[in-house]
C-alpha positions as CSV (number, residue, x, y, z in Angstrom):
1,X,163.4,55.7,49.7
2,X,164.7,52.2,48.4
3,X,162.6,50.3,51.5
4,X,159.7,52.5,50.2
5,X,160.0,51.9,46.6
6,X,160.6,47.8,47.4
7,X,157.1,48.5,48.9
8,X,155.3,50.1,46.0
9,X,156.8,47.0,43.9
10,X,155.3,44.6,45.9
11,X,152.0,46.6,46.5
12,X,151.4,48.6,43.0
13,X,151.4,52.4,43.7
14,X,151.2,54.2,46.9
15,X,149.9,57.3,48.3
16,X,152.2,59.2,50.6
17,X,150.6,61.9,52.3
18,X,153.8,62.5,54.8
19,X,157.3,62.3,54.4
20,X,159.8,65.0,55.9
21,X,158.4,67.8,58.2
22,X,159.7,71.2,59.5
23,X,159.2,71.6,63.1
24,X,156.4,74.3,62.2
25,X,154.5,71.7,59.7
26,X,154.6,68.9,62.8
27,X,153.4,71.0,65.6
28,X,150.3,71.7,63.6
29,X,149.9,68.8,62.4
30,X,149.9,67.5,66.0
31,X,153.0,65.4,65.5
32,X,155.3,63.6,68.1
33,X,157.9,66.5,68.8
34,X,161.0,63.4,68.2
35,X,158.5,62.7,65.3
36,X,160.6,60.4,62.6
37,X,159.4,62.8,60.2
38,X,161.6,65.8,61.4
39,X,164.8,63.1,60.7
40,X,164.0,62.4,57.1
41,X,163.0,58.4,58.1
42,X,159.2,58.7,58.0
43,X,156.7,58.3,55.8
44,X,152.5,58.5,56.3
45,X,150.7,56.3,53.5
46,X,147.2,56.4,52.7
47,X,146.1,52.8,52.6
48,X,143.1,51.2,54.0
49,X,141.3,47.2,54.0
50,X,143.3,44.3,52.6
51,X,146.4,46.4,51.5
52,X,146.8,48.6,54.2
53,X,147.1,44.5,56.0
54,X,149.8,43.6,53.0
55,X,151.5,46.7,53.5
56,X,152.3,46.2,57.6
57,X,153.4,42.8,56.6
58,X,155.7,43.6,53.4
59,X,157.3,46.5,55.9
60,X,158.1,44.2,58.6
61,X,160.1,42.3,56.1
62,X,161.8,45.1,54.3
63,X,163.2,46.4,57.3
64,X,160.7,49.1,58.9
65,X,161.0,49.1,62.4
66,X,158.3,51.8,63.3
67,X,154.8,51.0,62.1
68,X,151.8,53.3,63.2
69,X,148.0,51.7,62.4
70,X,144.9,54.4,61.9
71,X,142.2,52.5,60.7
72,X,139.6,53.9,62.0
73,X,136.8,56.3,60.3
74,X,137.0,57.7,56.8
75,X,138.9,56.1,54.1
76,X,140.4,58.9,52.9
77,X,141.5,59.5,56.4
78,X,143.0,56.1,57.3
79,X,147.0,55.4,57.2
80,X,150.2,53.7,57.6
81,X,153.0,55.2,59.5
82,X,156.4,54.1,58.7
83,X,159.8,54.9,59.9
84,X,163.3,53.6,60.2
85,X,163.8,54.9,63.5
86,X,166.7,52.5,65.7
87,X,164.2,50.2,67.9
88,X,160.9,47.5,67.1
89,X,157.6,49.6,67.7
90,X,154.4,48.8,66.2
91,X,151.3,51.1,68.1
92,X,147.8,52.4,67.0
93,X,146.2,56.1,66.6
């Protein structure tokens, strides 16, 4: 929560669509099934163009380790996955 909120005061506000999952909620929602979610260190933020750029950056040097890119279609569909997971991974959807 303190990486997060270091975010939103670099960045302005933030839209997190994701943050803990049961197992239930991440199955259907066609998560990983080790998914950072289901430990409480993962977040899904909606964020798209310049900031979702600032944001990858700005987690890198807060201390994220896991960072997810979808930037693809939609707007309101595009997003940020971070976690806190122990190991460097950066990946695309």
């Amino acid at each position: 929560m303190k990486m997060l909120q270091n975010l939103r005061d670099k960045l302005g506000p933030l839209s997190i669509t994701s943050g803990v999952r049961c197992e239930k909620h991440n199955k259907d929602s066609g998560g990983y099934p080790k998914s950072a979610h289901l430990q409480s260190m993962g977040a899904d933020i909606r964020i798209y163009g310049p900031r979702a750029l600032a944001l990858v950056e700005h987690a890198r040097r807060v201390g994220f380790s896991g960072i997810g890119i979808s930037q693809k279609g939609e707007h309101k569909k595009r997003f940020i996955h971070l976690d806190i997971l122990p190991r460097q991974a950066l990946w695309s959807y």
